[in-house]
C-alpha positions as CSV (number, residue, x, y, z in Angstrom):
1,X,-33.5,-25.6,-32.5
2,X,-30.0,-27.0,-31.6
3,X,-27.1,-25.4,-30.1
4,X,-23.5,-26.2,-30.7
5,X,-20.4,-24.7,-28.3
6,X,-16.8,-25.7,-29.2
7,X,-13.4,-23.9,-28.0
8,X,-15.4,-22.4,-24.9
9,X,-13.1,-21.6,-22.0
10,X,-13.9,-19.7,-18.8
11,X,-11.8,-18.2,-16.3
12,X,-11.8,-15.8,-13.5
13,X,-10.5,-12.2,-14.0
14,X,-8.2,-11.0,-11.4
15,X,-8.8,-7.8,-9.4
16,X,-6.7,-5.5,-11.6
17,X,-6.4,-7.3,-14.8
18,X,-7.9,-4.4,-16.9
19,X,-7.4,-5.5,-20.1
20,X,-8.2,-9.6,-19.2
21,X,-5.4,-10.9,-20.8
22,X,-4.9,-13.2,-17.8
23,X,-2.3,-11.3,-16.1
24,X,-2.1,-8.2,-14.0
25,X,1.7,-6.8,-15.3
26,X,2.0,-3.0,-16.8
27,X,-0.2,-3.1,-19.2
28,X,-2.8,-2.6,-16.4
29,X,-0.9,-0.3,-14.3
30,X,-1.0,2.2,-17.4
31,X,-4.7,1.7,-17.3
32,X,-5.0,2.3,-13.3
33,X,-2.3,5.5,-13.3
34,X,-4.9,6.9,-16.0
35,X,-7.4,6.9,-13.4
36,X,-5.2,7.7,-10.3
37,X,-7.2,10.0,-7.8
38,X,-10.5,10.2,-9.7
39,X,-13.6,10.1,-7.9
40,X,-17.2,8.9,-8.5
41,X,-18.9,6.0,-9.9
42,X,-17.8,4.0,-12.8
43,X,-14.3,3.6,-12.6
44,X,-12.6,0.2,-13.8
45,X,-9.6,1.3,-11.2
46,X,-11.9,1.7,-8.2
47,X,-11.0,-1.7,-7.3
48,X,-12.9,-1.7,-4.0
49,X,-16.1,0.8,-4.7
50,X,-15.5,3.0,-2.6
51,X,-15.8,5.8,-5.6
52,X,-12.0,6.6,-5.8
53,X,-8.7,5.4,-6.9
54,X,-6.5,5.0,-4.5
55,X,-4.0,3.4,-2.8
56,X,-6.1,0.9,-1.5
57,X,-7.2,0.1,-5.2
58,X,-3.2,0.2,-5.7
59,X,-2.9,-2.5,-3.0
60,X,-5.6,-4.9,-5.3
61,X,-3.1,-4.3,-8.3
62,X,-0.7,-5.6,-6.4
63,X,-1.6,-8.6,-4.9
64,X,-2.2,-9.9,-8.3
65,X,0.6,-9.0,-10.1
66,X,2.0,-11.2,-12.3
67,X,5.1,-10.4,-14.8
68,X,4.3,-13.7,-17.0
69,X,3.6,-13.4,-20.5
């Protein structure tokens, strides 16, 4: 069996880049103001696990916003 890859790149996600388009800009915030104050398990905003959204989460976002396009 042989396998072939072309036009693979990898890259690292930042912590709030929701939608992994490479940049965290307001795309993303509209995704973490959806989930502002929820609690539990399995929330893409609960940056930090701690099962809520917060402004700890909030602090993630923003040390990797970027308004490039």
């Amino acid at each position: 069996m042989d396998v072939y890859l072309d036009n693979i790149s990898a890259y690292s996600v930042a912590p709030g880049d929701f939608n992994r388009d490479k940049t965290v800009n307001f795309n993303d915030l509209s995704v973490f103001a959806s989930q502002w104050l929820k609690q539990g398990t399995g929330s893409t905003a609960d940056l930090n696990t701690d099962g809520k959204v917060d402004f700890q989460d909030f602090q993630k976002v923003g040390e990797n916003w970027s308004n490039r396009h």
